[in-house]
ROBASE-24924 format. One line per field, with one value per atom (N, C-alpha, C): residue number from 1; x, y, z; atom name; chain; residue in one letter. Coordinates in nm, 3 decimals. Layout:
REM ROBASE-24924
dose = (NUM:...)
east = (X:...)
north = (Y:...)
up = (Z:...)
panu = (CA:...)
marvex = (A:...)
vexpa = (A:...)
//
This chain:
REM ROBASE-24924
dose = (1:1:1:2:2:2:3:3:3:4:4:4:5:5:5:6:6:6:7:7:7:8:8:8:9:9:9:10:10:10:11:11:11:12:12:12:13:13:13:14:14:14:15:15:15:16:16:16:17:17:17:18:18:18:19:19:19:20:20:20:21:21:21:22:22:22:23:23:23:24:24:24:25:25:25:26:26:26:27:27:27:28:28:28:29:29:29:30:30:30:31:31:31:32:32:32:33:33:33:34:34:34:35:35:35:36:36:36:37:37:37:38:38:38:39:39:39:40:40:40:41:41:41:42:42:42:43:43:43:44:44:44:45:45:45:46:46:46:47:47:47:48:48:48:49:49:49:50:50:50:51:51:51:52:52:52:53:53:53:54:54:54:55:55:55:56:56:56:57:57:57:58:58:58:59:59:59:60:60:60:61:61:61:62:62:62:63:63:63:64:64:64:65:65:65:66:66:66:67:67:67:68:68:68:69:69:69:70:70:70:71:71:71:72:72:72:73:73:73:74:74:74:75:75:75:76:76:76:77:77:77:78:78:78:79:79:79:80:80:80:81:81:81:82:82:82:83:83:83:84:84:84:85:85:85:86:86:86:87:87:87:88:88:88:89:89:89:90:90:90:91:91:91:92:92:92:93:93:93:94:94:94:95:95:95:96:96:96:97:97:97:98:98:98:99:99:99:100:100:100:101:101:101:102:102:102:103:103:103:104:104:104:105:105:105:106:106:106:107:107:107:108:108:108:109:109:109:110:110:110:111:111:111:112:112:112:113:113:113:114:114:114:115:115:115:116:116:116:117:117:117:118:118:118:119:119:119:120:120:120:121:121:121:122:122:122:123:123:123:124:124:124:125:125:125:126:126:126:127:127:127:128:128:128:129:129:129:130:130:130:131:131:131:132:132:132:133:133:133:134:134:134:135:135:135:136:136:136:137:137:137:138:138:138:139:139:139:140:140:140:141:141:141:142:142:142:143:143:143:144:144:144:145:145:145:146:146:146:147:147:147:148:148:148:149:149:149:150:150:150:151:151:151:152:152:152:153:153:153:154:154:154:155:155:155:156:156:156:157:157:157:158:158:158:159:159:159:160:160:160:161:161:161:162:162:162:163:163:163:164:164:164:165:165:165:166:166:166:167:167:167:168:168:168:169:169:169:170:170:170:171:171:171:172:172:172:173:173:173:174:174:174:175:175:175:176:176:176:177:177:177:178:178:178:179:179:179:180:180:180:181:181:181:182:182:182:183:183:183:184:184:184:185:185:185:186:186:186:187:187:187:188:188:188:189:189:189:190:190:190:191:191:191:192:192:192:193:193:193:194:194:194:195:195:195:196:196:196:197:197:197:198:198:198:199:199:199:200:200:200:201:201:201:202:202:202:203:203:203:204:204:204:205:205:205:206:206:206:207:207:207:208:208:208:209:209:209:210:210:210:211:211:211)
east = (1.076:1.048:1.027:0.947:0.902:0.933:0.958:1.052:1.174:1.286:1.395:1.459:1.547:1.582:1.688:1.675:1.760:1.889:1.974:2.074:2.219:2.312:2.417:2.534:2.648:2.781:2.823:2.953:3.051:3.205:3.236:3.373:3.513:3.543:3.745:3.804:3.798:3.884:4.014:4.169:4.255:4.219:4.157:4.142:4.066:3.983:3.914:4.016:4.136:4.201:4.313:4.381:4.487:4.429:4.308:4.256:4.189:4.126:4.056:4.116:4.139:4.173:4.292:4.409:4.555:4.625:4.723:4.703:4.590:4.473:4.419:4.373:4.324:4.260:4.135:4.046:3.932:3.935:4.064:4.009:3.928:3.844:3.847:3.646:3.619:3.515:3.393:3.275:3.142:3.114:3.115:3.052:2.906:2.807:2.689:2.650:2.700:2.629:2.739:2.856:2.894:2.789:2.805:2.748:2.596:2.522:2.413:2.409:2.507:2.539:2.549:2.597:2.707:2.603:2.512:2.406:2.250:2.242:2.096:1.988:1.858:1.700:1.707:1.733:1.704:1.762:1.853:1.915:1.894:1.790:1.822:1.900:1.998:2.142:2.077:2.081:2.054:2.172:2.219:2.402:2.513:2.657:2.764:2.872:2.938:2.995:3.179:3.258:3.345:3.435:3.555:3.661:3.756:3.862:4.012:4.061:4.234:4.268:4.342:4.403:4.454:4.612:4.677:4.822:4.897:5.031:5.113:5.246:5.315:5.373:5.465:5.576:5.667:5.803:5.915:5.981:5.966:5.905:5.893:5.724:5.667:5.560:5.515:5.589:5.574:5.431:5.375:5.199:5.112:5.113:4.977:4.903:4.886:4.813:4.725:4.838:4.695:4.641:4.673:4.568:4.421:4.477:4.361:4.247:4.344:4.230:4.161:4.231:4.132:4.008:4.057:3.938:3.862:3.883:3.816:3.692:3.766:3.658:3.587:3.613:3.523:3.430:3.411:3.276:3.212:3.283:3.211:3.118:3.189:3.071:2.967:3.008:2.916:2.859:2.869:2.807:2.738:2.612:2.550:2.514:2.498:2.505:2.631:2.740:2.859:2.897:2.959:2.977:3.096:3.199:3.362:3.373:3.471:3.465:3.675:3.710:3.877:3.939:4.017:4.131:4.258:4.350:4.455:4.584:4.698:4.797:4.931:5.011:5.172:5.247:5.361:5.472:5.597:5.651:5.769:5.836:5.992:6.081:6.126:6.144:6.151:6.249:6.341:6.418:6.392:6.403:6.380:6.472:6.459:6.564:6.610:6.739:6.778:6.738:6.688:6.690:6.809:6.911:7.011:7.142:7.169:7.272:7.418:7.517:7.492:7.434:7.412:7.383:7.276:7.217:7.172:7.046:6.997:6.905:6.908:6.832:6.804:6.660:6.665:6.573:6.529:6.380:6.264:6.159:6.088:6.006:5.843:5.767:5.676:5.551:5.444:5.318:5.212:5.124:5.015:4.911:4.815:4.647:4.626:4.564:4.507:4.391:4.295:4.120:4.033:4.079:3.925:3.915:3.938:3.874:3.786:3.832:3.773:3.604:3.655:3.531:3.447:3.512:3.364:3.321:3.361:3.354:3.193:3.204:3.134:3.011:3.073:2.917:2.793:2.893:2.807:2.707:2.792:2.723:2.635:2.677:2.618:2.447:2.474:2.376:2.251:2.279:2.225:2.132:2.217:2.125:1.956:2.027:1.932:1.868:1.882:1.771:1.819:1.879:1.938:1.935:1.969:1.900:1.881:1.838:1.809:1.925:2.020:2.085:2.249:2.358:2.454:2.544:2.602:2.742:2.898:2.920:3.104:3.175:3.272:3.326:3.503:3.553:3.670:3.695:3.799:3.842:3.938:3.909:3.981:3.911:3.967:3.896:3.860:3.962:3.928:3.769:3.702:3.614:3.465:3.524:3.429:3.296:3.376:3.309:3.189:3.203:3.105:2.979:3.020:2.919:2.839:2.925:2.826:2.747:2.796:2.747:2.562:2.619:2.487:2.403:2.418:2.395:2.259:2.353:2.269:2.190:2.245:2.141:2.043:2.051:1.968:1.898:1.964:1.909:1.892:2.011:1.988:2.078:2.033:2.095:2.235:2.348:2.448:2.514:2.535:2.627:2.800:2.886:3.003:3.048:3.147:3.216:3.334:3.428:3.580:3.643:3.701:3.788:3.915:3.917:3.985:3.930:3.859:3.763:3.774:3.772:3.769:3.935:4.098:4.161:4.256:4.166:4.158:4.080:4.131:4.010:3.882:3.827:3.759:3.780:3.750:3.864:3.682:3.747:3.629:3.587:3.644:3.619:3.507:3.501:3.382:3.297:3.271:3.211:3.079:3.167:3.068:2.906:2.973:2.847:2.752:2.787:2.706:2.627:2.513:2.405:2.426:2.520:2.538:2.696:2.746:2.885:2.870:2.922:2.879:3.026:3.079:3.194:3.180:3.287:3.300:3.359:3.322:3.345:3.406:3.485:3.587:3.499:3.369:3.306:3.234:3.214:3.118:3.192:3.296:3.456:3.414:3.412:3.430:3.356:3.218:3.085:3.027:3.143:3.104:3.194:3.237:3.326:3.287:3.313:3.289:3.313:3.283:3.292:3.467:3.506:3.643:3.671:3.589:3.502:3.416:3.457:3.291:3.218:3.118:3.021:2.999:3.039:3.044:3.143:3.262:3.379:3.513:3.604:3.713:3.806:3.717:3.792:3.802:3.902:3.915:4.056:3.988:4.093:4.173:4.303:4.471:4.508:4.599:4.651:4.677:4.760:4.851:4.749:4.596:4.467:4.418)
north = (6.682:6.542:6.461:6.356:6.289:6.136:6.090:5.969:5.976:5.868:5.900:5.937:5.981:6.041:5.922:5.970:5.872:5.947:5.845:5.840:5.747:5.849:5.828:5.860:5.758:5.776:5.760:5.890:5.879:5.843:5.821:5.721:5.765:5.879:5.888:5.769:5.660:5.576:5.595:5.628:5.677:5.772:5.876:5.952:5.873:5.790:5.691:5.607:5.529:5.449:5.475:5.625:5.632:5.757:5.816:5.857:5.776:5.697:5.657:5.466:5.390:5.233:5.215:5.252:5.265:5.214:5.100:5.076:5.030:4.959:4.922:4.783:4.712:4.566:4.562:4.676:4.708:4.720:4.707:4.742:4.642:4.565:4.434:4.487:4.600:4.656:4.658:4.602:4.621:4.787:4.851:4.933:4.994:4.915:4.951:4.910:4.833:4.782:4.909:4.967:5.070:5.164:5.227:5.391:5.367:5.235:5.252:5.273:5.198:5.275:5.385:5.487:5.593:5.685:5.667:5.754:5.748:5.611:5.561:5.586:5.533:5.524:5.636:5.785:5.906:5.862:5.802:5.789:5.656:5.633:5.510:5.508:5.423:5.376:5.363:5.377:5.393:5.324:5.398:5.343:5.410:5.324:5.368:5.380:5.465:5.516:5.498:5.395:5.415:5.447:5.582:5.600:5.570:5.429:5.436:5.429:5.376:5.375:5.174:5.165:5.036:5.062:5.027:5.075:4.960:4.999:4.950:4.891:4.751:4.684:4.782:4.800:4.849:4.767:4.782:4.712:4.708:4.840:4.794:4.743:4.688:4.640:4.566:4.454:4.406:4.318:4.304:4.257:4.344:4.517:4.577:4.586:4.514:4.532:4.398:4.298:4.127:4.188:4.305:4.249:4.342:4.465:4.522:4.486:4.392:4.359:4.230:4.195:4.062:4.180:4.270:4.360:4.387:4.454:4.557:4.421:4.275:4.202:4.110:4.159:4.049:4.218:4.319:4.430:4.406:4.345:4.323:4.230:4.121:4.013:3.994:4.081:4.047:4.169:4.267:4.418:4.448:4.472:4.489:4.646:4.702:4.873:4.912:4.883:4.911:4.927:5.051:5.092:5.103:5.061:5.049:5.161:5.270:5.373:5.425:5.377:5.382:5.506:5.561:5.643:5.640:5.635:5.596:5.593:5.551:5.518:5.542:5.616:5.673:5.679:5.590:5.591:5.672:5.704:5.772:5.801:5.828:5.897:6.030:6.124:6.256:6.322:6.443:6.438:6.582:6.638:6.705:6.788:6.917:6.944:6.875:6.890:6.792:6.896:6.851:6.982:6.975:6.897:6.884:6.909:6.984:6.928:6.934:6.930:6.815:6.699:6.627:6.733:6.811:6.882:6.979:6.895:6.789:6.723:6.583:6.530:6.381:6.331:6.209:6.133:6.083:6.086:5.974:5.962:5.862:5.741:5.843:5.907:5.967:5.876:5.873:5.813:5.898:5.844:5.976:5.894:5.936:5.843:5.987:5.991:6.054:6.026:6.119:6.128:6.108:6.044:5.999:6.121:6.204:6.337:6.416:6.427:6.473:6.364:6.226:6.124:6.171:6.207:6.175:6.329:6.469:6.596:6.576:6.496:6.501:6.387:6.307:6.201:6.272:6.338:6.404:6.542:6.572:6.665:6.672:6.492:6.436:6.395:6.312:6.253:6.353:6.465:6.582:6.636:6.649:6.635:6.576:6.482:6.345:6.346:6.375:6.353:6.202:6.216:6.075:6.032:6.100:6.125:6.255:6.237:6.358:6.428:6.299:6.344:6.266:6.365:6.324:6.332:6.194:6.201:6.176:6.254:6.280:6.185:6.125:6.041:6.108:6.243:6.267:6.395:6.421:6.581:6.658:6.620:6.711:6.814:6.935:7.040:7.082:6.988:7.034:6.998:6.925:6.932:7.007:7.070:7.223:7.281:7.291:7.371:7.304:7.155:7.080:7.065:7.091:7.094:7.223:7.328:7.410:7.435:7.391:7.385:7.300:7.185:7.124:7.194:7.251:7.293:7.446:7.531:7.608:7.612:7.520:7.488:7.386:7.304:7.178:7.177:7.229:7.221:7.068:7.007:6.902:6.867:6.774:6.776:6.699:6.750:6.708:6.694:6.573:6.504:6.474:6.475:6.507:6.418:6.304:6.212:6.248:6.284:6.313:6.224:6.124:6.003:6.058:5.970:5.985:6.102:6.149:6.258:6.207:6.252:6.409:6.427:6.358:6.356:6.458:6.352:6.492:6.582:6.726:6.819:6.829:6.866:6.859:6.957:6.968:7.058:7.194:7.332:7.419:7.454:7.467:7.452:7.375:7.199:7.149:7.141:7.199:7.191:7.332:7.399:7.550:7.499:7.359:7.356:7.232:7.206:7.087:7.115:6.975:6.994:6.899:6.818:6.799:6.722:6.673:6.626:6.458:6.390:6.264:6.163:6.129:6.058:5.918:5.880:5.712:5.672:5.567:5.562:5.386:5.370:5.281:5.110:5.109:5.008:4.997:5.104:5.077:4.980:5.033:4.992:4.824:4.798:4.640:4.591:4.602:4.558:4.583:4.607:4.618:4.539:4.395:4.357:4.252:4.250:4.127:4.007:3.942:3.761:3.734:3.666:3.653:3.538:3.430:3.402:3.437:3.510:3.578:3.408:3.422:3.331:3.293:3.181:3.164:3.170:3.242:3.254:3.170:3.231:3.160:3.309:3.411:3.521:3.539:3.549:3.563:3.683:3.751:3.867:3.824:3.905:3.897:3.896:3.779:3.742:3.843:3.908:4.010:4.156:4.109:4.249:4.190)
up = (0.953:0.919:1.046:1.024:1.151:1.100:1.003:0.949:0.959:1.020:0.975:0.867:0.895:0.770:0.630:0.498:0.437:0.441:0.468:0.491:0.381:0.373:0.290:0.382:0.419:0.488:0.378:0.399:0.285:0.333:0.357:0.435:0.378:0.413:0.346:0.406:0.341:0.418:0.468:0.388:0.435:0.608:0.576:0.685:0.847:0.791:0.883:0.946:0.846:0.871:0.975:0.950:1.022:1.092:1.138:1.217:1.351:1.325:1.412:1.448:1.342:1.375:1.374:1.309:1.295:1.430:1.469:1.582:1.649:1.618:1.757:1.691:1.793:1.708:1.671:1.622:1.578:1.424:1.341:1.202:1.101:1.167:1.057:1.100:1.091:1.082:0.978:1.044:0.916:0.980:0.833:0.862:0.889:0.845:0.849:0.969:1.066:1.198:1.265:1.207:1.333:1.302:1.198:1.193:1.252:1.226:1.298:1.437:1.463:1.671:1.670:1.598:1.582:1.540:1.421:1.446:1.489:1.493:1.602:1.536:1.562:1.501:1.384:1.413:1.346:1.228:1.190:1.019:0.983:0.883:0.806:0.684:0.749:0.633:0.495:0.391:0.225:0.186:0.219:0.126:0.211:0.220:0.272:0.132:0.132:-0.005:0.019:0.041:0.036:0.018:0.000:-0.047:-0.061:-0.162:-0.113:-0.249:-0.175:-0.290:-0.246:-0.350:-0.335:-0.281:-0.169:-0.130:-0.182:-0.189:-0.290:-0.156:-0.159:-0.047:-0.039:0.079:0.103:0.167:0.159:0.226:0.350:0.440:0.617:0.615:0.511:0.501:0.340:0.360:0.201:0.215:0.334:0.284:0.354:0.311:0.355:0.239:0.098:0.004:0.034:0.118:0.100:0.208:0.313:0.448:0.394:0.317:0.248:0.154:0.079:-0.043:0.058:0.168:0.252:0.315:0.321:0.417:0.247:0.146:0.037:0.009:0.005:-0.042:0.054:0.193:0.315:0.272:0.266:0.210:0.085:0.018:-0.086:-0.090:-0.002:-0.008:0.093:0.218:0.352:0.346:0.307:0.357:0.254:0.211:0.067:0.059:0.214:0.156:0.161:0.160:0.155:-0.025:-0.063:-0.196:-0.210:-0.288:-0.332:-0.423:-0.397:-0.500:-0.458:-0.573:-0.583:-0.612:-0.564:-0.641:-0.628:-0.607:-0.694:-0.589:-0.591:-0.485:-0.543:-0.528:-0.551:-0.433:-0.496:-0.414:-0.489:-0.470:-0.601:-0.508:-0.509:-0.517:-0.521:-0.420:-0.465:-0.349:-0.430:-0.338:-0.265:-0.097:-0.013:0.049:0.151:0.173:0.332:0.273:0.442:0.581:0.659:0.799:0.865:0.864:0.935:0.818:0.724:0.640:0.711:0.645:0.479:0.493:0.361:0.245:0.256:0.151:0.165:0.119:0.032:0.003:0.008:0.007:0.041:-0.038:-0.088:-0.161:-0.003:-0.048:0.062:-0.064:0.017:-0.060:-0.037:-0.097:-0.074:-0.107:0.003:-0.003:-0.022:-0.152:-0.170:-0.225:-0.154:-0.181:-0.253:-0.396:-0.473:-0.507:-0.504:-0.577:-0.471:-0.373:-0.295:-0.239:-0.205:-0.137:-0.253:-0.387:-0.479:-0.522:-0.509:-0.535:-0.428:-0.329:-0.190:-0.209:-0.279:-0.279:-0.356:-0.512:-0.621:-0.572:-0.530:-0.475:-0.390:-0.296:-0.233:-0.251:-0.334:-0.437:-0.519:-0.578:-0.717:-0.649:-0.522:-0.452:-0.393:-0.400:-0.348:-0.494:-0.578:-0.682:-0.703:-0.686:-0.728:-0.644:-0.550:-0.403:-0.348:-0.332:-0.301:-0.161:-0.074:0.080:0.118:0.256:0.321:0.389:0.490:0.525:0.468:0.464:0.444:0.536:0.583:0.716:0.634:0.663:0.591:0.711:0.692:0.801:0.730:0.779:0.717:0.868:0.864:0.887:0.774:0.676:0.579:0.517:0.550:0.532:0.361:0.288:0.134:0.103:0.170:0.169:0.184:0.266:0.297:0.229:0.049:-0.001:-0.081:-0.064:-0.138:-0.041:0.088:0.224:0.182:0.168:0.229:0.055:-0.048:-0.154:-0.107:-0.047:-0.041:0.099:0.184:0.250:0.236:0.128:0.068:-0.118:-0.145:-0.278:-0.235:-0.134:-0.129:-0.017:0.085:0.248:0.326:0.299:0.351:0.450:0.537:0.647:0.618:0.709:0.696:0.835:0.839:1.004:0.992:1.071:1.052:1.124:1.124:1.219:1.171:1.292:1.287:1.334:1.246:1.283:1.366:1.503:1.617:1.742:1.692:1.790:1.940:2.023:2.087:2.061:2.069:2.075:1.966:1.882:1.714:1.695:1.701:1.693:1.561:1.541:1.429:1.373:1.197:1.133:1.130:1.156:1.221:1.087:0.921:0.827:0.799:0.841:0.808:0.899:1.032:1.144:1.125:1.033:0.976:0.863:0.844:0.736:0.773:0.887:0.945:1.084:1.075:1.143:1.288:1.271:1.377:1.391:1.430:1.486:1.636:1.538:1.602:1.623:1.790:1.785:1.721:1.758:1.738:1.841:1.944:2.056:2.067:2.147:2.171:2.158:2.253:2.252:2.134:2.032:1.935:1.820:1.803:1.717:1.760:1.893:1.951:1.854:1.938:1.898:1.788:1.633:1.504:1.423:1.453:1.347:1.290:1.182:1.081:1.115:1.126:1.115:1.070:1.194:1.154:0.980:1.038:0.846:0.742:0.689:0.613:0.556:0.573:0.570:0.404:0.361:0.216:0.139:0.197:0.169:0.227:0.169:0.262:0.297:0.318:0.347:0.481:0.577:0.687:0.705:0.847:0.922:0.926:0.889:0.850:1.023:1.005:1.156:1.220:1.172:1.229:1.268:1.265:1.240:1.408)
panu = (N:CA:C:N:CA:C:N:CA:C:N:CA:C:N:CA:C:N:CA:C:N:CA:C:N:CA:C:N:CA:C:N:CA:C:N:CA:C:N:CA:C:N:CA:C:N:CA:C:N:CA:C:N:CA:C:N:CA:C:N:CA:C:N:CA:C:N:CA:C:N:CA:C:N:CA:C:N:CA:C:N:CA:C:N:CA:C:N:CA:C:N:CA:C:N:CA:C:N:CA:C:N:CA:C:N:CA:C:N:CA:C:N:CA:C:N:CA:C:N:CA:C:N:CA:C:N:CA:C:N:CA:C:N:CA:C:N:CA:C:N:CA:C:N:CA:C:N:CA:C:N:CA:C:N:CA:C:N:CA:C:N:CA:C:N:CA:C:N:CA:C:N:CA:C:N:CA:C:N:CA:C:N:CA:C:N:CA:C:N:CA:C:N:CA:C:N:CA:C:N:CA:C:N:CA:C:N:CA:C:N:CA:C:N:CA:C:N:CA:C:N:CA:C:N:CA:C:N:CA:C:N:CA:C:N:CA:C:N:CA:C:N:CA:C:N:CA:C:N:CA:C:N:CA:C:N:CA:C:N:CA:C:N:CA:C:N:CA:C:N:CA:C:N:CA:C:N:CA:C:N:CA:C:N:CA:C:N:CA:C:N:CA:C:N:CA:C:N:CA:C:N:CA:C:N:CA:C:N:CA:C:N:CA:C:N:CA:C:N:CA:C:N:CA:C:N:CA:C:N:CA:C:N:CA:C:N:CA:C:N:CA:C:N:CA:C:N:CA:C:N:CA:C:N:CA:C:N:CA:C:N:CA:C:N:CA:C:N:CA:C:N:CA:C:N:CA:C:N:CA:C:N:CA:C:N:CA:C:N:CA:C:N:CA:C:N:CA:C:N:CA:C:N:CA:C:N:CA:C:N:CA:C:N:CA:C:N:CA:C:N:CA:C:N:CA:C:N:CA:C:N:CA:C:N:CA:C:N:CA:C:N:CA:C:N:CA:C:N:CA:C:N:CA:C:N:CA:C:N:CA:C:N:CA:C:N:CA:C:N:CA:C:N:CA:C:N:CA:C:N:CA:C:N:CA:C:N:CA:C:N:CA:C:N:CA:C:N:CA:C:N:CA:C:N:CA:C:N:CA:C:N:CA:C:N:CA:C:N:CA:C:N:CA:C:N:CA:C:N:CA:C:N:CA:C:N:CA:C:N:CA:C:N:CA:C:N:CA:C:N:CA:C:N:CA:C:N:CA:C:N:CA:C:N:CA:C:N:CA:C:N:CA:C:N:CA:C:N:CA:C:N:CA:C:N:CA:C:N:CA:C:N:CA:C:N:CA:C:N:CA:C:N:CA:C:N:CA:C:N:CA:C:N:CA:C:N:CA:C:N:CA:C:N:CA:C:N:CA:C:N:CA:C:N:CA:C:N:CA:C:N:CA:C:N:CA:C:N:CA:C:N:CA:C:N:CA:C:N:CA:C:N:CA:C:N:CA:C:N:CA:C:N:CA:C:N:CA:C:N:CA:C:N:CA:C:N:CA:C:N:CA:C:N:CA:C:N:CA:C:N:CA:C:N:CA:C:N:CA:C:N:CA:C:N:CA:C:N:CA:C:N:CA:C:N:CA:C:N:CA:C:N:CA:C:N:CA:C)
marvex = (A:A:A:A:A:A:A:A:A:A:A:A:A:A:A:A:A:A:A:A:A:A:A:A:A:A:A:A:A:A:A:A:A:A:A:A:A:A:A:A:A:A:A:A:A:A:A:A:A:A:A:A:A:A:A:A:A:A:A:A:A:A:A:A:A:A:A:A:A:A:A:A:A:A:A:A:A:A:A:A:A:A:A:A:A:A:A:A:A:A:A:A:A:A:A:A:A:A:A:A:A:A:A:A:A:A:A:A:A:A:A:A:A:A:A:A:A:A:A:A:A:A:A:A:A:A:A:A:A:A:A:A:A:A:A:A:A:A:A:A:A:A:A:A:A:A:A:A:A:A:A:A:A:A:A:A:A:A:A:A:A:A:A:A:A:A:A:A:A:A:A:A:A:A:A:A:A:A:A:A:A:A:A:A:A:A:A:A:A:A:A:A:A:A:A:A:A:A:A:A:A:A:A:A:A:A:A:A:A:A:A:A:A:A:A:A:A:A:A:A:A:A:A:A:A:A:A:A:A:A:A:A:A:A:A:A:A:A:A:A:A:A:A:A:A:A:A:A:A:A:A:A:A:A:A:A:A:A:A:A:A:A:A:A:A:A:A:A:A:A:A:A:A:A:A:A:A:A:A:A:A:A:A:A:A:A:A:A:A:A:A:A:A:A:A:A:A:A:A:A:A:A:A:A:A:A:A:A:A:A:A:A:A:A:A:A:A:A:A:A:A:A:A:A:A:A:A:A:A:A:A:A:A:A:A:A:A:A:A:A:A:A:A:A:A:A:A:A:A:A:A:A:A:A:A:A:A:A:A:A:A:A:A:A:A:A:A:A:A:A:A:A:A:A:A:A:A:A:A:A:A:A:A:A:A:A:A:A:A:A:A:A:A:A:A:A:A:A:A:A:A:A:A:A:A:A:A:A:A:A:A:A:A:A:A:A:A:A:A:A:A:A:A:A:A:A:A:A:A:A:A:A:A:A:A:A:A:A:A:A:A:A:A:A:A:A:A:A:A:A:A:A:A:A:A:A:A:A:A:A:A:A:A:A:A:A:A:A:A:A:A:A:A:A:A:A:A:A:A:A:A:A:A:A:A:A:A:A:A:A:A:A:A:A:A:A:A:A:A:A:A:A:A:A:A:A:A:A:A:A:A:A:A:A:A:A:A:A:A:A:A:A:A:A:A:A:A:A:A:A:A:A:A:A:A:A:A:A:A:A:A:A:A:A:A:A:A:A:A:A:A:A:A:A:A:A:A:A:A:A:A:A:A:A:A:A:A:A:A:A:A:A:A:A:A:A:A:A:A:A:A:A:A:A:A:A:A:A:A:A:A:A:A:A:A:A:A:A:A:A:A:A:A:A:A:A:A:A:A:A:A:A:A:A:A:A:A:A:A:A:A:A:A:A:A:A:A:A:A:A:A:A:A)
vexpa = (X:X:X:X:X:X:X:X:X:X:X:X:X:X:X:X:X:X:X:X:X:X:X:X:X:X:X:X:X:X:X:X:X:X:X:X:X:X:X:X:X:X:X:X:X:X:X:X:X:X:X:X:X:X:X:X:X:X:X:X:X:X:X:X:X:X:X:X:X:X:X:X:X:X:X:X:X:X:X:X:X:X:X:X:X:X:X:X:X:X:X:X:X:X:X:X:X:X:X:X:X:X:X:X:X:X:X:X:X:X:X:X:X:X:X:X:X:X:X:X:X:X:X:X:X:X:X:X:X:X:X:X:X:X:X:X:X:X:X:X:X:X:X:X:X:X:X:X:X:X:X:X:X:X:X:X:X:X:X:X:X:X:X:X:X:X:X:X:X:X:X:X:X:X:X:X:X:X:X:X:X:X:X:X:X:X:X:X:X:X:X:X:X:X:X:X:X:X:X:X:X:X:X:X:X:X:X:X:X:X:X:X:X:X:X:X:X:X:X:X:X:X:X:X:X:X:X:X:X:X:X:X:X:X:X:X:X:X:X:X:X:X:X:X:X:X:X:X:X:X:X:X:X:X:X:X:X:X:X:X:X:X:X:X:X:X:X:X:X:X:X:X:X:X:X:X:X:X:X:X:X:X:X:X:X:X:X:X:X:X:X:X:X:X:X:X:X:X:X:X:X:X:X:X:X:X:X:X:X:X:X:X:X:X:X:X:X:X:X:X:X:X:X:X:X:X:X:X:X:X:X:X:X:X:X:X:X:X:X:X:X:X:X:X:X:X:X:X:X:X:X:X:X:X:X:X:X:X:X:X:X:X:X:X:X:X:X:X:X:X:X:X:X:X:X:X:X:X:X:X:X:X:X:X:X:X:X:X:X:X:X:X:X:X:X:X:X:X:X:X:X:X:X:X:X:X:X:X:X:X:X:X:X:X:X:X:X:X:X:X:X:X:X:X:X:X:X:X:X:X:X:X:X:X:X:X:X:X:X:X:X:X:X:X:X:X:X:X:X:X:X:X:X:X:X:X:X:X:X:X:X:X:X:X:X:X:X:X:X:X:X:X:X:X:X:X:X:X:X:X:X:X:X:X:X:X:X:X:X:X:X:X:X:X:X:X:X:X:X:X:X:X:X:X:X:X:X:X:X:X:X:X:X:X:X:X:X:X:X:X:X:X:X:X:X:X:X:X:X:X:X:X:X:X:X:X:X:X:X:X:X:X:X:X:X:X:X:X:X:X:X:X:X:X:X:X:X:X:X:X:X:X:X:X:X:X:X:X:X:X:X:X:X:X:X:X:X:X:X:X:X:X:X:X:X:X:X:X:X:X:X:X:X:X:X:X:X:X:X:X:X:X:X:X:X:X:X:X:X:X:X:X:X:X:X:X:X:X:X:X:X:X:X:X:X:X:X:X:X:X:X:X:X)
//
């Protein structure tokens, strides 16, 4: 092909979040002005496909649900290829074995983002179908993913690009590195020089102080 190619980012957010922004003052991020740094002229953006889930407050964090839903809806309203796609958030109770006993078990508070690895497995799959682009960029290192790559890889032949949130630091998982065409960082100044309007324009949504 001598056109760029169409292009679909599929975004594990969780994995994005505490891979790559977690700690730094970059998370209040548009995504469609990063990945265009990130993958340059050769991919035109189509659609960015988001994965999360909604997190639920905690006592050593009783407002990480307002600083999220201030981020889930400054995308909704400023980013128009940006796509919202949910799965699901558990906290529960469950009890473990102690490594130090006694006792021999102990209750902790367990955190579990459920479905979005399975949503971003089937989109990408689904999108491949359809012809939906040419090329597809996974923005995850979770290897459960693998098999939907190389699914599209050899039924469809389409190109597939790989961003490993926190890269070079984080290795990339060699599982999804087997079914892709190329492997692309995210680099410290790009993070800068991609953030949203501390006012989204039309709104009264603005970055959580503490972001």
């Amino acid at each position: 092909m001598t056109d760029p190619y169409r292009t679909i980012v599929y975004i594990d957010g969780f994995n994005f979040y505490y891979g790559q922004v977690r700690g730094t003052p970059w998370k209040w991020l548009d995504p469609s002005v990063l990945f265009e740094k990130v993958l340059g002229p050769r991919n035109n953006l189509v659609k960015i496909k988001y994965f999360t889930a909604r997190v639920q407050p905690s006592p050593s964090d009783p407002s990480v649900h307002v600083r999220q839903d201030a981020y889930l809806r400054a995308l909704r309203a400023y980013c128009p290829l940006v796509e919202l796609h949910y799965g699901h958030f558990l906290r529960h109770r469950i009890p473990m074995e102690h490594a130090n006993p006694p006792p021999s078990r102990v209750d902790v508070w367990k955190n579990e983002e459920k479905g979005s690895d399975v949503n971003l497995a089937l989109w990408v799959l689904n999108d491949a179908w359809q012809d939906n682009y040419d090329c597809a960029v996974v923005v995850s290192n979770d290897s459960d993913l693998a098999e939907s790559l190389r699914l599209v890889k050899t039924q469809h032949r389409k190109v597939i690009g790989l961003v490993t949130p926190g890269a070079p630091q984080r290795k990339t998982s060699r599982q999804l590195h087997q079914h892709t065409d190329f492997v692309k960082p995210i680099r410290t100044w790009m993070l800068k020089s991609s953030q949203l309007p501390n006012l989204i324009p039309g709104t009264t949504i603005h970055k959580p102080l503490d972001w």
